[in-house]
C-alpha positions, 0 to 999 in steps of 0.5 A: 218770708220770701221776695214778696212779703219784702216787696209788701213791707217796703209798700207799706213803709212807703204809704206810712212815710208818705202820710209823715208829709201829709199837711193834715197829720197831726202829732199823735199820728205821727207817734202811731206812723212811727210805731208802725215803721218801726215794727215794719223795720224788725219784720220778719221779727215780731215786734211785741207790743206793736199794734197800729193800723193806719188808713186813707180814707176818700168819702163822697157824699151827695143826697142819694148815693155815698161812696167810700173807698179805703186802704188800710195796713196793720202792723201788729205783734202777730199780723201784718195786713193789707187791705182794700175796700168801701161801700157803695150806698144807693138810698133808692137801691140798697148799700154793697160792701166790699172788703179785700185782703191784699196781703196778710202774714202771720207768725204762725205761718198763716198767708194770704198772698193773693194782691196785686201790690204793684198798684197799692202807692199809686191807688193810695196816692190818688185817694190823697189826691181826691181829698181823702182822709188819713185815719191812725189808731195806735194802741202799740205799748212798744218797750223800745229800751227792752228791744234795742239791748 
């Protein structure tokens, strides 16, 4: 890993603490954003068992044209992911999608490093701004007693 990846995982660790202080969270939320900062916290170390995506979704919606943009991160045993993107649906048109990856780095050696990070909390503090939505799927099954001997 190099200046940069760090420079990621701390984007990342700063986006999940934020949404830790979102009104809206609720408790299971909670539990996922937890997982993920703690496998963010072991990077460049894989942290088995660690599988949880959390994003911040903004919807507008109006009889003819709904827009969505998202963010999203991923933390997992053998991935770490940053991403952007949405949809722009059009009923008199048709619908353009747009996913971009930010970064990505693997165990393996894979990366795409090619995001600009510099704008990532702003961008996602503008979306909360505007109304967005906070999604957590955690599946992480983490044995914190193994990890922590």
């Amino acid at each position: 890993m190099n200046d940069d990846d760090y420079y990621a995982i701390i984007v990342a660790k700063n986006v999940a603490r934020r949404l830790l202080q979102h009104p809206d969270i609720n408790p299971r939320q909670i539990i996922g954003l937890g997982n993920a900062l703690y496998a963010l916290d072991r990077l460049p170390q894989a942290t088995p068992g660690a599988c949880c995506q959390f994003s911040i979704i903004y919807r507008q919606i109006s009889e003819e044209f709904e827009e969505v943009r998202y963010i999203t991160f991923l933390i997992s045993a053998t991935d770490f992911r940053m991403s952007l993107g949405g949809t722009n649906c059009d009923v008199h048109i048709a619908e353009d999608h747009f996913d971009q990856c930010l970064w990505e780095i693997r165990p393996d050696g894979y990366r795409d490093t090619g995001g600009v990070l510099d704008t990532i909390e702003d961008s996602c503090e503008k979306l909360l701004s505007r109304g967005a939505s906070i999604k957590v799927v955690d599946k992480s099954t983490i044995d914190y007693t193994a990890l922590e001997r």
